[in-house]
C-alpha positions in Angstrom: 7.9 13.6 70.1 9.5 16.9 70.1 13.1 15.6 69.9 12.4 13.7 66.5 13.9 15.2 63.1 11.8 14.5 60.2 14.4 14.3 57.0 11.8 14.5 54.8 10.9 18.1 55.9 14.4 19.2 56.4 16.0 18.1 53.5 13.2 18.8 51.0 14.0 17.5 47.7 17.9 16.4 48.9 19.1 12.5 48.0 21.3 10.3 49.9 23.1 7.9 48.4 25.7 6.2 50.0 28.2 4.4 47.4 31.0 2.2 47.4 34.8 3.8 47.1 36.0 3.5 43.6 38.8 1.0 43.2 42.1 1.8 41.9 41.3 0.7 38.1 38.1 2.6 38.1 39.8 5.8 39.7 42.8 5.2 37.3 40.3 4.9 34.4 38.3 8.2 35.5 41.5 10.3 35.5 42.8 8.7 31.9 39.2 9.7 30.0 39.2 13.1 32.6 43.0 14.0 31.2 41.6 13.2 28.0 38.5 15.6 28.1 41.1 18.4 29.6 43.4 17.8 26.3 40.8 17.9 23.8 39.0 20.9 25.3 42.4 22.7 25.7 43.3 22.1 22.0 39.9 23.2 20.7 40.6 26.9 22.7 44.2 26.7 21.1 42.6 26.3 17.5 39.9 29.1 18.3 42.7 31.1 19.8 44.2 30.3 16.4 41.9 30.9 13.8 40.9 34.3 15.6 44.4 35.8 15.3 44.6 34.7 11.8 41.2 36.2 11.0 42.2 39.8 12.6 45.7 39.4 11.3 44.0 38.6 7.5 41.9 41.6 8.0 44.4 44.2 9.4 47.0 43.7 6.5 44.3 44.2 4.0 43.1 47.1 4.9 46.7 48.7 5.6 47.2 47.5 1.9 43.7 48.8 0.8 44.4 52.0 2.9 48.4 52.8 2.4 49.2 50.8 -1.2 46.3 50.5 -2.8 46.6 53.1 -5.8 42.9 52.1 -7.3 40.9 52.1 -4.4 38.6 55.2 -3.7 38.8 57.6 -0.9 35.6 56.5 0.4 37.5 52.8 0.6 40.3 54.1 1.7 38.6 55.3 4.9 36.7 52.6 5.6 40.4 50.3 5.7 41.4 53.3 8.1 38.8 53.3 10.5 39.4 49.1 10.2 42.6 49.6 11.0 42.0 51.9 13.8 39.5 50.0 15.1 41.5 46.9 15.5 44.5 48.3 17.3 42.0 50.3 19.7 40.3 47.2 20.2 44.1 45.2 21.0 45.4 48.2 23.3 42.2 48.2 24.8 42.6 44.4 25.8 46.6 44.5 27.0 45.6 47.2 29.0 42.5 45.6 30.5 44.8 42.6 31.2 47.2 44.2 32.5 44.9 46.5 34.7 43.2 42.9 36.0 46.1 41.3 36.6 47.3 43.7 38.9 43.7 44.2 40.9 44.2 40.3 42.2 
């Protein structure tokens, strides 16, 4: 007949389910362990966020010591902590300015 549909043409590899509402202590349950996931997954960014700071922050005040205080270290050494140091606030301004250049494109 040229008015019939066939699903299994039309939908292809598609499924259909049709299942029951969720009651209230299921839906209540689902947002508790959802919360739950949103916490845990927002306090593992914080403690990245965290350790990456400290990790550029470590890195940055030795090489201003190396490069500015540092009366035994060689010129060659001394260079390489500038260029560190030089590198890292290029690499921060960079970033604030990137931000800030995104933020106002939206």
């Amino acid at each position: 007949m040229p008015n019939e549909i066939r699903l299994d043409e039309a939908l292809g590899d598609a499924v259909i389910r049709i299942e029951p509402r969720e009651n209230s202590d299921d839906r209540a349950e689902r947002l508790r362990r959802e919360r739950a996931e949103s916490r845990f997954e927002l306090a593992k960014r914080y403690v990245s966020l965290g350790m990456f700071c400290t990790g550029i922050i470590a890195i940055t005040t030795v090489s201003v010591y190396v490069a500015a205080f540092d009366p035994s270290a060689s010129p060659d050494t001394k260079r390489w902590a500038q260029l560190t140091v030089s590198s890292i606030i290029t690499g921060g301004l960079s970033f604030i300015l990137g931000q800030a250049t995104a933020s106002k494109s939206r």
